[in-house]
C-alpha positions as CSV (number, residue, x, y, z in Angstrom):
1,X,199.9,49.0,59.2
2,X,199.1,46.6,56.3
3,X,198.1,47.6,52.7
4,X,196.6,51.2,51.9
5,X,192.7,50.5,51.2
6,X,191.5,53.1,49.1
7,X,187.5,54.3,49.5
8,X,185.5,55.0,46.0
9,X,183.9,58.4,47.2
10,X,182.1,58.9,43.8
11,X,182.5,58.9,40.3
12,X,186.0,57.4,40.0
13,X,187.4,59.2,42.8
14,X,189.1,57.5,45.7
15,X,190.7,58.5,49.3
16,X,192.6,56.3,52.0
17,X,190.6,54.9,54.5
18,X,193.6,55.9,56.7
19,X,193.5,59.1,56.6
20,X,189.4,59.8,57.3
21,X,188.4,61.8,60.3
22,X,184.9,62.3,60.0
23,X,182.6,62.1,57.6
24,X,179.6,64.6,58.1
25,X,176.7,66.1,56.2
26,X,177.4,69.6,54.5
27,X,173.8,71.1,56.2
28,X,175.4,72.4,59.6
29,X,176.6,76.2,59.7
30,X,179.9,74.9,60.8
31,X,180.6,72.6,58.3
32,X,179.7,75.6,56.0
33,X,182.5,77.5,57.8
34,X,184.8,74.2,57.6
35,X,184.4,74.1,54.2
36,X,184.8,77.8,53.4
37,X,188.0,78.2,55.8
38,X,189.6,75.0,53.6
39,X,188.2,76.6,50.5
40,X,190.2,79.8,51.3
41,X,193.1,78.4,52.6
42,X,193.4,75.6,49.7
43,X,192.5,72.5,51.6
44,X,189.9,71.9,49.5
45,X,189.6,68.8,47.3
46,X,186.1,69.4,45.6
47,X,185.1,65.7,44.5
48,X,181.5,65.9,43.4
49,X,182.1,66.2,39.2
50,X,179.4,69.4,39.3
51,X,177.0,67.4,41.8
52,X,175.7,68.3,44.8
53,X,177.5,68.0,48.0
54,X,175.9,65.4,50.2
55,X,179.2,64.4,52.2
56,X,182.0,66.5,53.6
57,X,185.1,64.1,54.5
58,X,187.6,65.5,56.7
59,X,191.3,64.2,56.8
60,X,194.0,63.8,59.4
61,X,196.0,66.2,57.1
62,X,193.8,68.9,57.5
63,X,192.0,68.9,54.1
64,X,188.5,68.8,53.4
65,X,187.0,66.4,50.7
66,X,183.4,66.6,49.0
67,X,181.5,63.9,48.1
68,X,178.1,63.2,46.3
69,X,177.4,60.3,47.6
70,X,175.9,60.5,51.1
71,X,177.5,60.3,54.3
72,X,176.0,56.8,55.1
73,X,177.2,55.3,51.4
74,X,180.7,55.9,52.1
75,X,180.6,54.7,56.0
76,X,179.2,51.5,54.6
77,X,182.0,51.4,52.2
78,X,185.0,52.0,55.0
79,X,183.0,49.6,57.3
80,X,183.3,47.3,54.3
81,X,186.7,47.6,54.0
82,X,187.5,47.4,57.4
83,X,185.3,43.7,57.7
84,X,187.9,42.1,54.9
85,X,190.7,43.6,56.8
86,X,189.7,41.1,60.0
87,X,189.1,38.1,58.2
C-alpha cells in the first residue's frame, strides 16, 4: 500500500481511489433506492455543488458519493492514476 491518490470528482472535491467500489450512473431504479437508503441512513456525501447528478460513487465504507461529472470522466481519472502508479 503506497501513497493515498486522491480522485478530483468535481468542483474541488476529492475521494481516495482506495476506497471506490463502483462507479455507476444515477438512471437505474436501484441506484435510486441506493441513494435514498444512504440518504436516509446518513451515508450520503452529496458532491455535485447544486448540479445534476451524473455519477453515483460507492465506497468500501458503505457511503454513497455524488458526482457531476460523468461516470466515464472519473474512470478515466482513477485509470489515470492507476497508469503513474506502474511506472
Amino acid at each position: 500500500m503506497g501513497t493515498v491518490r486522491f480522485i478530483n470528482i468535481g468542483y474541488g472535491n476529492v475521494v481516495s481511489s482506495e476506497k471506490i467500489v463502483a462507479i455507476v450512473l444515477p438512471d437505474a431504479a436501484p441506484v435510486k433506492r441506493l441513494v435514498q437508503d444512504a440518504r436516509a441512513n446518513g451515508n450520503i456525501i452529496d458532491a455535485t455543488c447544486g448540479r445534476k447528478t451524473r455519477a453515483v460513487i460507492i465506497t468500501d465504507s458503505g457511503h454513497v458519493v455524488l458526482s457531476a461529472l460523468l461516470p466515464e470522466t472519473i474512470c478515466a481519472r482513477v485509470q489515470n492514476y492507476k497508469d503513474t502508479e506502474e511506472e
